[in-house]
C-alpha positions in Angstrom: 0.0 0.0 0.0 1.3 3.6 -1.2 1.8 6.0 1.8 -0.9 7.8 2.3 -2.3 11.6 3.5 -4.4 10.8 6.3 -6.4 13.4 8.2 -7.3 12.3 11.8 -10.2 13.9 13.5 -10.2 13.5 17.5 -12.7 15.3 19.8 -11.7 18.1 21.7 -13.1 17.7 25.1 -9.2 17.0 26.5 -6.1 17.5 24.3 -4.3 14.1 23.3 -1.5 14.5 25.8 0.2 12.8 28.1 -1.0 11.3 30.7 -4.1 10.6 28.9 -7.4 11.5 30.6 -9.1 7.7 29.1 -8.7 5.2 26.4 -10.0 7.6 23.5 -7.1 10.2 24.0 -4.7 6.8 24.1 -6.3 5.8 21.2 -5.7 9.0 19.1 -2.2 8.9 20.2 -1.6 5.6 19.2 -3.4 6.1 16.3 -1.6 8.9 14.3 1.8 7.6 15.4 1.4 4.1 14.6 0.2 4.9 10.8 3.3 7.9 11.0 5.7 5.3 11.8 4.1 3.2 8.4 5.1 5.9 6.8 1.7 7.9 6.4 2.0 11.4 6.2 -0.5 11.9 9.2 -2.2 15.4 10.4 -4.0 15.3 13.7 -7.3 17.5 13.6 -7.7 18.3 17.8 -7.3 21.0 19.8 -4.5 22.8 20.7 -2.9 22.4 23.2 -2.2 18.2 22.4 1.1 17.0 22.1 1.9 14.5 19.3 4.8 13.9 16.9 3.1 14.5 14.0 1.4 17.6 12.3 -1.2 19.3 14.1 -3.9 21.1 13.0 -5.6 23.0 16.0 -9.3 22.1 15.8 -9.4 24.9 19.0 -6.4 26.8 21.0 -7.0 24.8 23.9 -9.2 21.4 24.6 -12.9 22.7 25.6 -13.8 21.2 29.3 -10.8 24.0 30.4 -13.3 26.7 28.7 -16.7 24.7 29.2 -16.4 21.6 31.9 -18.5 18.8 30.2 -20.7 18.5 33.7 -21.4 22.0 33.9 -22.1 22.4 30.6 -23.2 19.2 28.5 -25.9 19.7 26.2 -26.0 23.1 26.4 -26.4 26.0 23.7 -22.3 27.2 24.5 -21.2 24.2 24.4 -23.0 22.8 21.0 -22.2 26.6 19.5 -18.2 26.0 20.5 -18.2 22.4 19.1 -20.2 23.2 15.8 -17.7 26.2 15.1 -14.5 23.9 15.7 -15.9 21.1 13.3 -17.2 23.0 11.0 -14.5 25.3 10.6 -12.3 22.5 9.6 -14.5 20.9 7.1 -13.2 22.6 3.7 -9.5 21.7 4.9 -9.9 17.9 4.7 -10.0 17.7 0.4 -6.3 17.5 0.2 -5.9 14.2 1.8 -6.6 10.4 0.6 -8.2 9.8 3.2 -9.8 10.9 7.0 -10.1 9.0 9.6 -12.7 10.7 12.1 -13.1 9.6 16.0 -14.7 13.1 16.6 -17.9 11.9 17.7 -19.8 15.1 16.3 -22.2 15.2 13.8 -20.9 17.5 11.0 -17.9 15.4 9.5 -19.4 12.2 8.4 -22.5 14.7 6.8 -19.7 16.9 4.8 -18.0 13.6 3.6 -21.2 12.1 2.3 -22.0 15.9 0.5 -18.4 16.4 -0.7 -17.5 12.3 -1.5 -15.0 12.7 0.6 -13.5 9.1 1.2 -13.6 8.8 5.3 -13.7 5.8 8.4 -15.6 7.1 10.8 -14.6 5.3 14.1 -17.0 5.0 17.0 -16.2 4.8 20.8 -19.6 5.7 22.6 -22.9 4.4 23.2 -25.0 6.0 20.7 -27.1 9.5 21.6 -29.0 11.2 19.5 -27.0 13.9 17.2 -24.6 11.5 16.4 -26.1 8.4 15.4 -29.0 10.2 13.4 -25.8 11.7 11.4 -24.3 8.2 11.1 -27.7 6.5 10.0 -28.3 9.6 7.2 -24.9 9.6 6.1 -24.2 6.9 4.2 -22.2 6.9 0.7 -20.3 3.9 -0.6 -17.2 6.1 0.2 -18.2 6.2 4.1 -17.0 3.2 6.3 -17.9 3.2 10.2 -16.0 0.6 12.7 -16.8 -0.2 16.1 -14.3 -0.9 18.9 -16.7 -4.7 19.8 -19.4 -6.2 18.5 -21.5 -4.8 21.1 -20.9 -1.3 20.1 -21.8 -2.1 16.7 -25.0 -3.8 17.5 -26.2 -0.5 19.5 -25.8 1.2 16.5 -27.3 -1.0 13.9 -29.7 -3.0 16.2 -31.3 -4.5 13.3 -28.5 -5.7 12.3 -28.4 -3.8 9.2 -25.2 -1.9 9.6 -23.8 -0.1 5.7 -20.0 -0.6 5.4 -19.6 -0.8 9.2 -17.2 -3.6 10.7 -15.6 -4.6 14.0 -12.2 -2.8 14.9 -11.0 -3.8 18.2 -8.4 -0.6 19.6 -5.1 -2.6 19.8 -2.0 -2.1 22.2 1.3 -1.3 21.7 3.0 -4.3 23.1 6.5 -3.4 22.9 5.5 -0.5 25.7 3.7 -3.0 28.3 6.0 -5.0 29.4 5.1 -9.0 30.2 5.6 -10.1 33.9 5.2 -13.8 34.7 4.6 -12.9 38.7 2.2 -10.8 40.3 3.2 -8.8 43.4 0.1 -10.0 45.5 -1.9 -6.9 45.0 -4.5 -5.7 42.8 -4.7 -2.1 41.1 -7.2 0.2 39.4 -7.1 2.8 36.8 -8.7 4.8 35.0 -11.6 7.8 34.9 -12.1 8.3 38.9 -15.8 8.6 38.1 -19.4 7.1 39.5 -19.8 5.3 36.3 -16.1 3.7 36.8 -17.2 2.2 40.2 -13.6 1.9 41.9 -15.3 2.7 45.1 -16.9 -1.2 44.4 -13.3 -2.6 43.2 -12.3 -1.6 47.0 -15.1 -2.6 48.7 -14.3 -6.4 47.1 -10.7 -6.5 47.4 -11.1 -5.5 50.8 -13.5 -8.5 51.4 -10.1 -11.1 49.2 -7.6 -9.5 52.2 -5.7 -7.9 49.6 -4.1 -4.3 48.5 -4.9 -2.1 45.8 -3.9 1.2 44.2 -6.2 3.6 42.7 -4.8 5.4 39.2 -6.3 7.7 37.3 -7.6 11.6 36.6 -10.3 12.7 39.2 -13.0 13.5 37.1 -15.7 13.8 40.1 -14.4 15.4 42.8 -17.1 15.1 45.2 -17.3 11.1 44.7 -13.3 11.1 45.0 -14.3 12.9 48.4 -17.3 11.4 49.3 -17.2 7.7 48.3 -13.0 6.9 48.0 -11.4 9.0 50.2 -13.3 7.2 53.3 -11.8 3.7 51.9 -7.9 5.2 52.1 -6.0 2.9 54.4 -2.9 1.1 54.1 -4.9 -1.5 51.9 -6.7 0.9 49.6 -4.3 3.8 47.9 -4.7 6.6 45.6 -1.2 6.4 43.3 -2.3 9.9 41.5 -2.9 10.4 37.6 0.5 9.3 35.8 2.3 8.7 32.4 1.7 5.9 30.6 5.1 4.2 30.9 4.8 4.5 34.9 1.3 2.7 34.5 2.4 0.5 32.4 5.3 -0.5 34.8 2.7 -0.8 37.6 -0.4 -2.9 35.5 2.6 -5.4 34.5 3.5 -5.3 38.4 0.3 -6.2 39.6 -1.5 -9.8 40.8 -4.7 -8.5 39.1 -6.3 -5.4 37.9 -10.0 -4.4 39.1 -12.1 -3.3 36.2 -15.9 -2.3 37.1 -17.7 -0.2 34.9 -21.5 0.5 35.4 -22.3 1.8 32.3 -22.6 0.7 29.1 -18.7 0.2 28.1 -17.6 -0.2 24.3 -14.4 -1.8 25.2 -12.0 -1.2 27.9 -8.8 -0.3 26.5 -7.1 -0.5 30.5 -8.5 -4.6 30.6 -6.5 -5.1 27.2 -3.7 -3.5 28.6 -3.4 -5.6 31.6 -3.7 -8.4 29.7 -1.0 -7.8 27.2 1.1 -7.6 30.1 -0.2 -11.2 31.3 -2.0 -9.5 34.5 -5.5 -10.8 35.0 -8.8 -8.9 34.7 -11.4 -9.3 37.5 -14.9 -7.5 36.3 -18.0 -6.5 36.0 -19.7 -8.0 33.0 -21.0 -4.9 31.1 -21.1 -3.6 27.6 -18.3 -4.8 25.5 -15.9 -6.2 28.3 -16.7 -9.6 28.1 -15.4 -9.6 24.1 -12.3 -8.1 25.6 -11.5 -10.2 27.8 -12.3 -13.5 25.9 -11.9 -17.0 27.5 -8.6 -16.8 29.0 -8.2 -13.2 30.1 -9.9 -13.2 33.8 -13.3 -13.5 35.4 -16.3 -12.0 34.8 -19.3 -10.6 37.8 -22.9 -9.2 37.0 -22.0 -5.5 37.0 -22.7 -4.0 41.0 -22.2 -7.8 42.4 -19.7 -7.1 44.9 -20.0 -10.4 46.2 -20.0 -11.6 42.9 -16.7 -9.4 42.2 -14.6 -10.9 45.1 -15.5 -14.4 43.4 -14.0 -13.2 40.3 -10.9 -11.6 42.2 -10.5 -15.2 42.9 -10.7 -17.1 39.5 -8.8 -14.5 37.9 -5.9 -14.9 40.1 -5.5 -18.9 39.2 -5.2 -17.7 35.5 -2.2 -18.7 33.4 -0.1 -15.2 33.0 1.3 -16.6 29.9 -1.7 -17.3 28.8 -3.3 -14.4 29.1 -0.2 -12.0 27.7 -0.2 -14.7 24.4 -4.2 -14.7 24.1 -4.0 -10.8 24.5 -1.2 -9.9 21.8 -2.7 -11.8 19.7 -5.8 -10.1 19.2 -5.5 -7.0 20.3 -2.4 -5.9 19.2 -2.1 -2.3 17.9 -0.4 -3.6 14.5 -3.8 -5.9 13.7 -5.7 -2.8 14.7 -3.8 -0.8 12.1 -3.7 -3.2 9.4 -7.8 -3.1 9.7 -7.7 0.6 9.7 -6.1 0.4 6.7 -8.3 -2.1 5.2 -10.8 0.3 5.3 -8.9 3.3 4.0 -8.6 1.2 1.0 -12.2 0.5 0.8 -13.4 3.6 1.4 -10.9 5.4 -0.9 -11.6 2.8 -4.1 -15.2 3.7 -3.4 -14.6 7.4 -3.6 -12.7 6.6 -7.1 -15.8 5.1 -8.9 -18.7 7.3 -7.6 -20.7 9.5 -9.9 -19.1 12.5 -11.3 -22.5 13.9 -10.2 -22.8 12.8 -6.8 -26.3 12.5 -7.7 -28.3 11.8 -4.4 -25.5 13.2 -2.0 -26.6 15.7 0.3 -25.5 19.6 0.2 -23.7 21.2 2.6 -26.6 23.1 4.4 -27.7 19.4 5.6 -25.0 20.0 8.4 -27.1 22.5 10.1 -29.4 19.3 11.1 -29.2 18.7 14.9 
């Protein structure tokens, strides 16, 4: 495959920076510099103030919840006015490359591409809501390709099972920077979004009832529950280890017995799970979303999400788990080179499509169509 010009889209609600504040900043990261070191000529659309190694094209001057915090201000007409003018300001600069790939989760990029025939992957990371799935059910041209972190994703979307040009993508690891570890050090640890939805408040509550330690990583997103529901847990058992780099987590995860992994909503994926298991640490968690595809047959054990009692049990079945096993099993399908290879896949697709569509477009929509909510 010729190198390609690849535009990639990323929201703008934190910039993609270290440390990353979840999986869909890791993701963007990964993304641009995996397909930069293929030798695509890669330009990350996102705001500002990110930090990557490859061109940047601010989307904003500085990632939006520092200007409008997304619980203050989610749904609201600021908020929709900022994001419209970012994404729509952007739109006439994406005809000079082959391809885009957007993970911007708004509604206006995959309605220009349909209008324009611009050849783009849309990627999706979220449950469906309303702006953005009615934008990815009208826009549909045999250029436009949508992928889905797991099955389950993808079904939310396309219940019906009637899904246009969409396939499964599962977000992929780099390997080389988790490192395996064939021990455990006898305690378990957390990370992620320190956030209701997250539940770590339940991860301690059941490692406290296996006898064991844990640390708590991750960006404090709610500040009350931080004070309210974890900081009352803190003990020599139960630790907060602060919001760090990825190579320090990395060092830890790899370090650890088991990680605790308890969402309560519905997740897509959970990028931390496949990252503990690339390392050959074992997953104990609640059974919600897309997890269970992540963490397959051999990658821990699985507890009806809010089972605390249920939880500890899995604590204990994942800790007889094979680390071998689960480090093999875990590389080999959810490796960040598979993920790219895919990804490219579909650039291919949607790019050949974009080659043999009507001069005419007839059908497309017009520009004004972006104005739809």
């Amino acid at each position: 495959m010729r190198p390609l010009r690849i535009a990639v889209l990323a929201h703008i609600r934190h910039p993609i920076a270290e440390p990353f504040r979840g999986g869909m900043e890791a993701h963007a990261h990964q993304l641009v510099h995996g397909l930069a070191d293929r030798g695509h000529d890669v330009t990350l659309f996102a705001a500002g103030d990110s930090e990557v190694n490859v061109a940047l094209r601010p989307l904003v001057p500085q990632h939006y919840d520092s200007i409008y915090p997304w619980h203050d201000f989610h749904g609201t007409d600021a908020l929709n006015a900022h994001l419209d003018a970012a994404f729509e300001g952007c739109l006439h600069d994406l005809a000079g490359y082959d391809v885009v790939h957007n993970n911007a989760l708004h509604r206006f990029p995959p309605r220009h591409a349909q209008s324009a025939g611009v050849p783009m992957v849309t990627s999706l990371h979220v449950p469906p809501f309303g702006a953005l799935q009615r934008a990815v059910h009208s826009a549909d041209a045999p250029w436009m390709r949508y992928t889905a972190c797991s099955n389950h994703l993808l079904q939310s979307y396309w219940p019906d099972g009637t899904a246009p040009r969409a396939s499964v993508v599962p977000n992929g690891i780099d390997t080389a920077r988790w490192p395996v570890s064939s021990h455990g050090n006898g305690e378990a640890i957390w990370a992620g979004r320190i956030t209701p939805n997250k539940a770590p408040h339940m991860a301690a509550q059941a490692i406290r009832m296996a006898g064991l330690r844990m640390t708590i990583y991750g960006v404090i997103e709610h500040e009350d529950y931080f004070n309210d529901h974890l900081r009352p847990l803190w003990s020599q058992d139960i630790r907060y280890g602060g919001h760090v780099s990825s190579d320090d987590l990395a060092l830890a995860v790899s370090a650890a017995s088991v990680l605790m992994f308890t969402p309560l909503w519905d997740e897509p994926f959970g990028l931390v799970a496949a990252e503990a298991m690339v390392c050959g640490t074992p997953v104990a968690a609640f059974d919600k979303g897309g997890v269970r595809e992540v963490i397959g047959t051999s990658g821990g054990a699985l507890a009806t999400a809010g089972d605390i009692a249920g939880l500890r049990a899995a604590i204990a079945q994942a800790l007889t788990k094979d680390r071998a096993s689960v480090a093999r099993d875990a590389r080999t399908r959810l490796s960040k080179e598979r993920m790219l290879s895919a990804y490219e896949a579909q650039y291919r697709a949607a790019m050949a499509a974009a080659r043999r569509r009507s001069p005419d477009r007839s059908g497309c929509r017009t520009t004004p169509a972006l104005a739809a909510p």
